[in-house]
C-alpha positions in Angstrom: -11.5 79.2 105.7 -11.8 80.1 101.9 -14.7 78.4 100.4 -13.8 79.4 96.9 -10.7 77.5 95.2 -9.9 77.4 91.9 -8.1 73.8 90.4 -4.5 75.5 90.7 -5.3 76.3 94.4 -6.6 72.8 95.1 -3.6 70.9 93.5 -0.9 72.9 95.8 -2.7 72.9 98.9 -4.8 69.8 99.4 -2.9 67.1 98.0 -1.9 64.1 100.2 2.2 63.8 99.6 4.1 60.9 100.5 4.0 61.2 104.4 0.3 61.8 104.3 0.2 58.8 102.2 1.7 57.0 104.7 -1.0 58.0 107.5 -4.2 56.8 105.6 -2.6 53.6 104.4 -4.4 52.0 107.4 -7.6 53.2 106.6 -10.5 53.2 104.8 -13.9 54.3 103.7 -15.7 57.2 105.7 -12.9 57.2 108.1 -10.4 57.8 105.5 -12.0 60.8 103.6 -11.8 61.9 107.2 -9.1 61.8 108.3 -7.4 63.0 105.2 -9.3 66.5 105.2 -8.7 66.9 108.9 -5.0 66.9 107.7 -4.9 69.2 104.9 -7.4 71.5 106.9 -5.3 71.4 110.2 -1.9 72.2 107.9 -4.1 75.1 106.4 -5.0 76.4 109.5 -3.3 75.6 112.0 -6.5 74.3 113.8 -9.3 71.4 114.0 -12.5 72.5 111.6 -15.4 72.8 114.6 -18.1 71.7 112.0 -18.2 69.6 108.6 -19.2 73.0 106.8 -16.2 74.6 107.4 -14.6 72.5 104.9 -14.9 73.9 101.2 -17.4 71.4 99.3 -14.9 71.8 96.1 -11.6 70.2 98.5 -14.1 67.8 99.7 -14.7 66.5 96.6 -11.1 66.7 95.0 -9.5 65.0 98.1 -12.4 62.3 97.7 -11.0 61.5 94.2 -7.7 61.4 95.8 -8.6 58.4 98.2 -11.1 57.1 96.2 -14.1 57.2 98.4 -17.4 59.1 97.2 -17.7 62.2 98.8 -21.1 62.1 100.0 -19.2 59.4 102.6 -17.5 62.6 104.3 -21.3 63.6 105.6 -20.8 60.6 107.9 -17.9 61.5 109.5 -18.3 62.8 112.9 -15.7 65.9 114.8 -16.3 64.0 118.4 -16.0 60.8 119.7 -13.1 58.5 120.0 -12.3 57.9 116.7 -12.3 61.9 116.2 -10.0 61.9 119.0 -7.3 59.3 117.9 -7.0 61.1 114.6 -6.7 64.2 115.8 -3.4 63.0 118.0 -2.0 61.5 115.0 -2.2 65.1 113.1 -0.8 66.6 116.2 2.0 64.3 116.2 2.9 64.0 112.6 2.9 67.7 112.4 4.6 68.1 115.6 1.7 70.2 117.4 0.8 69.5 121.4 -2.8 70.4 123.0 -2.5 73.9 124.4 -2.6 74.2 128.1 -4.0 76.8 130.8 0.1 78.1 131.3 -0.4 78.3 127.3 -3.8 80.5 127.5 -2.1 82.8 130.2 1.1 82.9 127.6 -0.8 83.6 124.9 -3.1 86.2 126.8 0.4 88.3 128.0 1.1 88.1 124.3 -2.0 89.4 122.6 -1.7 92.2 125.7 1.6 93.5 124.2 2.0 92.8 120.8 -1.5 92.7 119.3 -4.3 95.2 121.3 -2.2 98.1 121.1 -2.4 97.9 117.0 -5.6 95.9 116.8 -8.8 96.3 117.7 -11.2 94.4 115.7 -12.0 90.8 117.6 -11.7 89.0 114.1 -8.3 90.0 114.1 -7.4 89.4 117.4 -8.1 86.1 117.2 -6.9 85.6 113.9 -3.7 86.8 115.4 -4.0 84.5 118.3 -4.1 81.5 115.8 -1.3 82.4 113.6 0.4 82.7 117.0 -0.7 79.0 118.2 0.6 77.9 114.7 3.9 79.4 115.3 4.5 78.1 118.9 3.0 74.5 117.5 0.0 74.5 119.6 -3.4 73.1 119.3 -5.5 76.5 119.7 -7.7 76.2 122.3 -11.5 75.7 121.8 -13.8 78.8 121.2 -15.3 78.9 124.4 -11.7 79.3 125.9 -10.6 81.5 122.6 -13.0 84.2 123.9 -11.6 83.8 127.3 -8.3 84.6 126.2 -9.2 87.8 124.1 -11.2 89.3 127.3 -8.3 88.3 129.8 -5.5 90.1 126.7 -8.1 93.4 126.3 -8.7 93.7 130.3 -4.5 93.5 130.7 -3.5 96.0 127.8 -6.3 98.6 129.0 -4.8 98.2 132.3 -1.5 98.8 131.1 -2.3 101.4 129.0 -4.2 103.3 131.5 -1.5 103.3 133.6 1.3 104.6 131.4 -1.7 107.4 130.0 -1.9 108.8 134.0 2.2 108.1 134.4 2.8 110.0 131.7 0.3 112.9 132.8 1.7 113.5 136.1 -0.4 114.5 139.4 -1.1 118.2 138.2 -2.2 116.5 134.8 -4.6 114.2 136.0 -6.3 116.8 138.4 -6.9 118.9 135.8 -8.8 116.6 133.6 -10.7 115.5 136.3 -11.8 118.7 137.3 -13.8 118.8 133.4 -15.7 116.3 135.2 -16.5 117.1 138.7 -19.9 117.7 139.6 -21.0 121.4 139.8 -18.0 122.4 137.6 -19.3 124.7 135.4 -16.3 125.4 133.6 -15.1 122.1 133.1 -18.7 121.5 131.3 -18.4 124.3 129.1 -15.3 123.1 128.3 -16.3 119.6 127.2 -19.2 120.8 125.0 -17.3 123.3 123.5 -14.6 120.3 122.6 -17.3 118.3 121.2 -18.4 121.1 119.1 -17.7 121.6 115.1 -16.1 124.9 113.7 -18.9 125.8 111.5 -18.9 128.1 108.4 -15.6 129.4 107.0 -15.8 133.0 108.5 -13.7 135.3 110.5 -15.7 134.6 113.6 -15.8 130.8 113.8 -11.7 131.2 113.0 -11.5 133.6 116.2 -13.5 131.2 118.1 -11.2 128.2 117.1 -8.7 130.0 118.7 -10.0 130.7 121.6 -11.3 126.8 121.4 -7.7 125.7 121.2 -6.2 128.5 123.7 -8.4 126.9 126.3 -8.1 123.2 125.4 -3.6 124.0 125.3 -4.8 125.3 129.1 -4.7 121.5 130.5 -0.9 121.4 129.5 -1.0 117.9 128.3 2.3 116.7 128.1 3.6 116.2 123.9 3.5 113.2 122.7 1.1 111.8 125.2 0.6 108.9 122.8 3.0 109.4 120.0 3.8 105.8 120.6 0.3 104.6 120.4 -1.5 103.0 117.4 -3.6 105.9 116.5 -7.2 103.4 116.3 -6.3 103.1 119.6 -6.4 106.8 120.3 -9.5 107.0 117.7 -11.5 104.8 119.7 -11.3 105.6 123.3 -11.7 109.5 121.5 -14.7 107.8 119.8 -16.0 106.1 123.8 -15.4 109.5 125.0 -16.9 111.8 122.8 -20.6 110.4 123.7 -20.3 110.5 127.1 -21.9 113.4 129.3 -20.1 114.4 132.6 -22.1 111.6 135.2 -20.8 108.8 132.6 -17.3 109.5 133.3 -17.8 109.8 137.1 -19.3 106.6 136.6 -16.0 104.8 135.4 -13.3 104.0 137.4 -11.1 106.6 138.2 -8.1 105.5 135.6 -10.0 104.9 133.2 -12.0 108.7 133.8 -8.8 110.1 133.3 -7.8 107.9 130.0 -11.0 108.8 128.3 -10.5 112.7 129.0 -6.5 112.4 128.3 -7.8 110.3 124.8 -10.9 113.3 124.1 -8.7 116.2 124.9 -5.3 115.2 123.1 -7.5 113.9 119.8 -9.5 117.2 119.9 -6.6 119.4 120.5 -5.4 118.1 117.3 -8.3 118.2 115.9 -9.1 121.7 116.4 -5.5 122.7 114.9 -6.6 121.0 112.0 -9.6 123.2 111.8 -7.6 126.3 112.3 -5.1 125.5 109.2 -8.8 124.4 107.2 -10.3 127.8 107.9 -7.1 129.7 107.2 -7.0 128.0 103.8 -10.6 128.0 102.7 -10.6 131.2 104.1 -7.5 133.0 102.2 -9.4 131.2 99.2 -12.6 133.2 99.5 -10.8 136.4 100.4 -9.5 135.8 96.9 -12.4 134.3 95.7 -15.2 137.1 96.8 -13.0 140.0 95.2 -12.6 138.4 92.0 -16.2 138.0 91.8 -17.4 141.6 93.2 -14.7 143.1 90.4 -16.4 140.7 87.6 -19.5 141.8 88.5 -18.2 145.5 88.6 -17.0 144.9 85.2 -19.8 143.3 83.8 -22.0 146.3 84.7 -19.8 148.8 83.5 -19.2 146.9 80.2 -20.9 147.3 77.1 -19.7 145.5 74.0 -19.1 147.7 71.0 -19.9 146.2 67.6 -18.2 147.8 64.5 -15.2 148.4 65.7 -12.8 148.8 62.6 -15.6 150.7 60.6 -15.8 153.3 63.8 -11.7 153.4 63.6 -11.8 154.3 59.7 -14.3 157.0 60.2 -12.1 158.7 63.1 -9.3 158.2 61.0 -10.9 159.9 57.9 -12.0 163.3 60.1 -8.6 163.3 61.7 -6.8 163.4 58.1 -9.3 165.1 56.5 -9.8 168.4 59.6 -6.3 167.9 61.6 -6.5 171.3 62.9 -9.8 170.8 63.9 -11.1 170.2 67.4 -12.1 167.0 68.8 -15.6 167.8 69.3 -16.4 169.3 66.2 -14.2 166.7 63.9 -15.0 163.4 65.5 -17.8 163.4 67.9 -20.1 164.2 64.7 -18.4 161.1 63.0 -18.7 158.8 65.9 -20.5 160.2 68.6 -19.3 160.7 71.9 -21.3 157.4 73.8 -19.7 155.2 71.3 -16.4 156.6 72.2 -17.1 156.5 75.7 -18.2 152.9 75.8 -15.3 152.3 73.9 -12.8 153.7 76.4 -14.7 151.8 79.2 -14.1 148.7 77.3 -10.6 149.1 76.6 -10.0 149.7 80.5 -11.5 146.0 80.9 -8.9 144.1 80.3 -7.1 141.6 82.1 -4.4 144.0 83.7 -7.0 146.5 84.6 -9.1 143.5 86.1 -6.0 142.5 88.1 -5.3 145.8 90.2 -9.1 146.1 90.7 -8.8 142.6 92.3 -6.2 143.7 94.3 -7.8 147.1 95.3 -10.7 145.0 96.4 -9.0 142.4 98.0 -6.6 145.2 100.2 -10.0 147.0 101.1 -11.4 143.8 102.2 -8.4 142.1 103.9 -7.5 145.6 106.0 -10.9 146.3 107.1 -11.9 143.0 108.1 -9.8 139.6 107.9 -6.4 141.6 109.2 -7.6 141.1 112.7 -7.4 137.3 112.4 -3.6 137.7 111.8 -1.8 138.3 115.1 -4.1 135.5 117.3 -3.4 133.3 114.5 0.3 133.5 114.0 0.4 134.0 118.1 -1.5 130.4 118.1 -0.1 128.3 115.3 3.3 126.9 115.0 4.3 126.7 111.3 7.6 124.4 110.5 8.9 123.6 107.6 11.8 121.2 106.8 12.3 122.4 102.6 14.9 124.7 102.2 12.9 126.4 99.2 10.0 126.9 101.4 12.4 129.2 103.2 11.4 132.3 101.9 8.2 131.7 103.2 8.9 130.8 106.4 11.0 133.9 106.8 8.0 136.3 105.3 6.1 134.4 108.1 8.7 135.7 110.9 8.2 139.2 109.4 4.3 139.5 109.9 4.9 138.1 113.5 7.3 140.5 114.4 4.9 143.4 113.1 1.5 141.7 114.2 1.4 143.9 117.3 2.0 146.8 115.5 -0.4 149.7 114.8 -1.7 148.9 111.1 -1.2 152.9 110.5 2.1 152.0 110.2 2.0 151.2 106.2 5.8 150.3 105.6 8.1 148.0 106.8 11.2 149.5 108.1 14.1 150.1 105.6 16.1 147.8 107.4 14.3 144.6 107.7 15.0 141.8 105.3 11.7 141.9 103.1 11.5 138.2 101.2 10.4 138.6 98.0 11.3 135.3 95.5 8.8 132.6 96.4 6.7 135.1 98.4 5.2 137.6 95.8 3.8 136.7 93.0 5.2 139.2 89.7 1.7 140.9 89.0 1.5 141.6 92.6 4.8 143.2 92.5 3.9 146.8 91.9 0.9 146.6 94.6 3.5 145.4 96.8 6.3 148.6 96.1 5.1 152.1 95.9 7.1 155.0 94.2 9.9 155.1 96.6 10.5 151.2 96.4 9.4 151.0 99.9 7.1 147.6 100.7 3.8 148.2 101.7 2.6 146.0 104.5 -1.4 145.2 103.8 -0.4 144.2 99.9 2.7 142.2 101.3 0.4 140.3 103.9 -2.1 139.2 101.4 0.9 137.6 99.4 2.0 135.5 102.2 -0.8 134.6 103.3 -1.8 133.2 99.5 1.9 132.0 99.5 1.6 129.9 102.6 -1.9 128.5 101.8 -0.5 127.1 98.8 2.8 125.9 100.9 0.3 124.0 103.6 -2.0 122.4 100.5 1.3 121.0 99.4 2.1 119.5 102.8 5.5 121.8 102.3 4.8 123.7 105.4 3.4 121.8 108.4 1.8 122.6 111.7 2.7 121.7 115.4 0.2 120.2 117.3 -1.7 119.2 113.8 -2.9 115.4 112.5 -3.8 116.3 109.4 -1.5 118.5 108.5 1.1 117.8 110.9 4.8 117.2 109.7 5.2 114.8 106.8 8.0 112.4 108.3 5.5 111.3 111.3 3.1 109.9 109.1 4.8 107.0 109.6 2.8 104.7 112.5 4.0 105.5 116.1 4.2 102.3 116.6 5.8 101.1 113.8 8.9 100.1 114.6 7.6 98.0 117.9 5.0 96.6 116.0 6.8 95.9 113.1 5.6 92.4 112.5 2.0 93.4 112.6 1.9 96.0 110.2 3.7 93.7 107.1 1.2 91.0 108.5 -1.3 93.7 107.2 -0.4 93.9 104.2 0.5 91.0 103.7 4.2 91.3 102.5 7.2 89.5 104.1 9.3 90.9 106.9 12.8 89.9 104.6 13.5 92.2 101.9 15.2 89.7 100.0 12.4 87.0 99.9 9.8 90.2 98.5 12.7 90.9 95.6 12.8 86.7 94.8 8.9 87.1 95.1 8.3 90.3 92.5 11.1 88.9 90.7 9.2 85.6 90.3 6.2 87.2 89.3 7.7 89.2 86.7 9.7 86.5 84.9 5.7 84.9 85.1 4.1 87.8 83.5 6.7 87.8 80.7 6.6 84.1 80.1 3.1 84.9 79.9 3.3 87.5 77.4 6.1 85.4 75.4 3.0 82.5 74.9 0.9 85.1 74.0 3.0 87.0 71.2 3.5 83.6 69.9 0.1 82.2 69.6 -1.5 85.2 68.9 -3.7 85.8 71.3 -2.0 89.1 72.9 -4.8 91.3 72.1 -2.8 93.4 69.1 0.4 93.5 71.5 3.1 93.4 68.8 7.1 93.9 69.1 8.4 96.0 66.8 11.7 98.2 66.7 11.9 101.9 67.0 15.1 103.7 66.0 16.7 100.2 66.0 15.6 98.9 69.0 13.0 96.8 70.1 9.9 98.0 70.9 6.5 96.5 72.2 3.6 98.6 70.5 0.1 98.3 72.5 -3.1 99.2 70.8 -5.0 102.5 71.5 -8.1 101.3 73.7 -11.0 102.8 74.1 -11.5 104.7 77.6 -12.7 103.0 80.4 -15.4 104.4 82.5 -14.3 105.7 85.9 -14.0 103.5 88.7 -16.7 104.4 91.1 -13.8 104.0 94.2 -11.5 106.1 92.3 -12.9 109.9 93.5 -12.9 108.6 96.9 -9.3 107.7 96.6 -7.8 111.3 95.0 -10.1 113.0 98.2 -8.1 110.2 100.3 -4.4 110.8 99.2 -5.7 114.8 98.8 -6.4 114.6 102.7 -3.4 112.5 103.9 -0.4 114.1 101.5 -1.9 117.5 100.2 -2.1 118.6 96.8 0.2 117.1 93.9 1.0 120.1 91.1 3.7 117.8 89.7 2.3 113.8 89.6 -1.6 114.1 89.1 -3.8 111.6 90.3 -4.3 109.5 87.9 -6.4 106.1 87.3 
């Protein structure tokens, strides 16, 4: 229980009312204050407190005043005993509660097995949920000792149950397989595992290709989809989490079902896994394709550069020797006037600018991509499912299709055919446009790759094109729990909002009408802080102050990296605090 409460708190929830009234009218002095907090307690909770300190000192002392007994009396008061006893049948009675029962623990254990291990996994919670479930069924919970009793029996029957519906669901060819990773002398199956447990290192070409191959072999176990689409992924995260730290003899030291659960749990979680990894490497590394030409061309640039002061003084003298010797050559008129290093330097800085920088980039970047990072292209689009379900992400998704289609196809071939379908809106950025066409207005295959490749990085950021097989950036709808819709009640429990709409619109209605009633006081009594109503164009209009700016909440980075991992990247609503 709470031991804070503030003197609102204390009013609404330990007051005696006239049927408590009625139950302490027989009674007085230690035994009073007693019995009166056991009764507000055991309406709080649901339960008996198991020591005196459970109770908060501040109720102690406000239902003290109540009875009028000091509260130093409630020290005497003893939880066992007869007296203890009596009172707690009256509670039970007045509030219509029985003593549980061992058919009750074996009810209440079935429960917990079905409704609450699947979702939950943390004891706290479990046996919070137990309680809240003896409160509903208006039962005494039992005591701790037998509590525990009935959390082991509920974990031992949903592991049961859940390792048999894992190895249903798998099939005899299934299982065998995954036990196989596990059989002594299996030097494979080994390999296998540690290569599983393994992290995809550096962005690079090679720890891509070996992600691939990673995955190729893990897809090789032909675990059935959805394995546990209907499971609460902690669940899946923690026999993952059992699994990962075991070596080969600690599985063969587990019973058989659950062997096969573990491996089914590792295998599935890391298949996932290492699609995720595949998508991160394809996007970090289209980023640093991108990223290491723009920086080779800058430095390119920079060397080649020199800064040429005077610039309109140097104009005015070439302009005087043209006018003055116009049928003169060049380099007797000017370069005597000038010189020809100034102009030189001053042709190499005019070619420097930003459109000159931008097909040097693209130069660099075709060099690059052809003679290296095109040979990632056909095992990736051979291993990767991209989906999408946006209609304006079409374009891509076709574009996609297009490099598949030609990914076995010698990369001497430089042009697509004249009669595929070439996507170009949504695709191909405009200054890439004129890398992409050459003089005949045919479309040039490296350039065009390069675009899509950008294009889709920037389509899987914004969770607009998703993967199969993927956690992380699998398809947006299935976010939603698994298990949701079974486990309904649990999840609201969680945070804490009612399962009836209606009574969470009477609730944020009530609060509302609170917060303005507030506001009303405060507007009249001036103590709003500068909050004034005033009108605007003829209507009203509440003016705020400008406040100085906060400093950043320390949580709040952690957050925008949180809703960056789980939805992608927002170029429309920023992140704000």
């Amino acid at each position: 229980m709470q031991q804070e409460w503030s003197p609102e708190e204390l009013l609404a929830n330990w007051t005696l009312v006239d049927g408590d009234w009625d139950l302490v009218a027989n009674k007085s002095g230690t035994t009073r204050l007693g019995f009166s907090l056991l009764l507000k307690f055991f309406e709080l909770e649901g339960r008996f407190p198991d020591v005196l300190e459970e109770l908060p000192s501040a109720a102690v002392e406000y239902v003290a005043d109540l009875v009028k007994v000091p509260a130093t009396d409630f020290a005497k008061y003893t939880l066992v005993g007869r007296t203890a006893e009596y009172h707690r049948k009256q509670i039970r009675e007045a509030l219509g509660f029985r003593p549980s029962t061992v058919a009750d623990e074996k009810a209440l254990a079935e429960w917990l097995a079905v409704e609450v291990c699947p979702v939950e996994l943390v004891e706290d919670r479990q046996r919070e949920a137990l309680l809240v479930e003896c409160r509903a069924r208006k039962i005494e919970p039992p005591g701790r000792t037998r509590v525990e009793k009935v959390l082991v029996a509920a974990r031992g029957k949903w592991e049961k149950t859940f390792c048999a519906r894992t190895i249903g669901r798998l099939g005899e060819v299934g299982t065998a397989r995954l036990l196989s990773l596990v059989a002594e002398d299996s030097e494979a199956g080994t390999a296998l595992l540690a290569a599983l447990k393994s992290d995809p290192g550096a962005v690079g070409l090679d720890s891509l290709l070996t992600e691939i191959t990673k995955l190729n072999d893990v897809r090789k176990l032909g675990l059935p989809e959805g394995l546990f689409a209907d499971c609460s992924e902690k669940l899946v995260a923690a026999w993952r989490a059992r699994a990962i730290k075991m070596y080969p003899s600690d599985f063969r030291d587990t019973s058989e079902d659950v062997r096969i659960t573990l491996l089914a749990a590792l295998c599935s979680s890391r298949q996932a896994e290492i699609t995720d990894a595949l998508v991160d490497l394809l996007v970090a590394l289209v980023h640093k394709i991108n990223a290491r030409a723009e920086r080779r061309v800058e430095r390119q640039l920079t060397a080649e550069l020199k800064k040429v002061r005077g610039k309109e003084g140097i104009l005015f003298k070439l302009a005087t020797a043209a006018v003055d010797k116009p049928d003169e050559v060049v380099r007797r008129a000017l370069f005597p006037v000038v010189g020809e290093k100034t102009l030189r330097e001053l042709v190499a800085e005019a070619k420097a600018n930003e459109k000159v920088f931008k097909a040097k980039v693209r130069t660099t970047l075709r060099s690059s991509y052809s003679s290296y990072y095109r040979q990632m292209l056909p095992p990736l689009l051979n291993t990767l499912g991209f989906k999408c379900n946006n209609t304006a992400y079409r374009p891509v998704m076709d574009a996609m299709k297009l490099l598949k289609k030609y990914a076995d196809v010698d990369g001497k071939t430089r042009f697509y055919d004249a009669g595929d379908e070439v996507p170009m809106d949504g695709v191909v950025r405009k200054d890439w446009r004129e890398a992409v066409f050459d003089d005949k207005g045919k479309v040039e295959r490296i350039p065009y790759e390069l675009c899509v490749l950008v294009a889709l990085r920037d389509a899987i950021r914004r969770r607009e094109i998703y993967v199969e097989g993927a956690a992380r950036w699998r398809n947006p709808e299935d976010d939603l729990p698994g298990d949701f819709e079974a486990t309904r009640a649990v999840h609201y429990a969680a945070i804490r909002q009612p399962l009836n709409p209606r009574a969470f619109i009477a609730d944020l209605k009530k609060r509302m009408t609170a917060g303005l009633d507030q506001l009303s006081g405060a507007l009249a009594d001036g103590s709003a802080g500068g909050v004034k109503v005033t009108t605007r164009k003829g209507e009203p209009w509440i003016t705020v102050p400008k406040l100085e700016p906060l400093d950043e909440p320390t949580g709040l980075a952690a957050l925008k990296e949180e809703v960056a991992r789980r939805w992608g990247v927002f170029s429309e609503l920023p992140i704000t605090a």
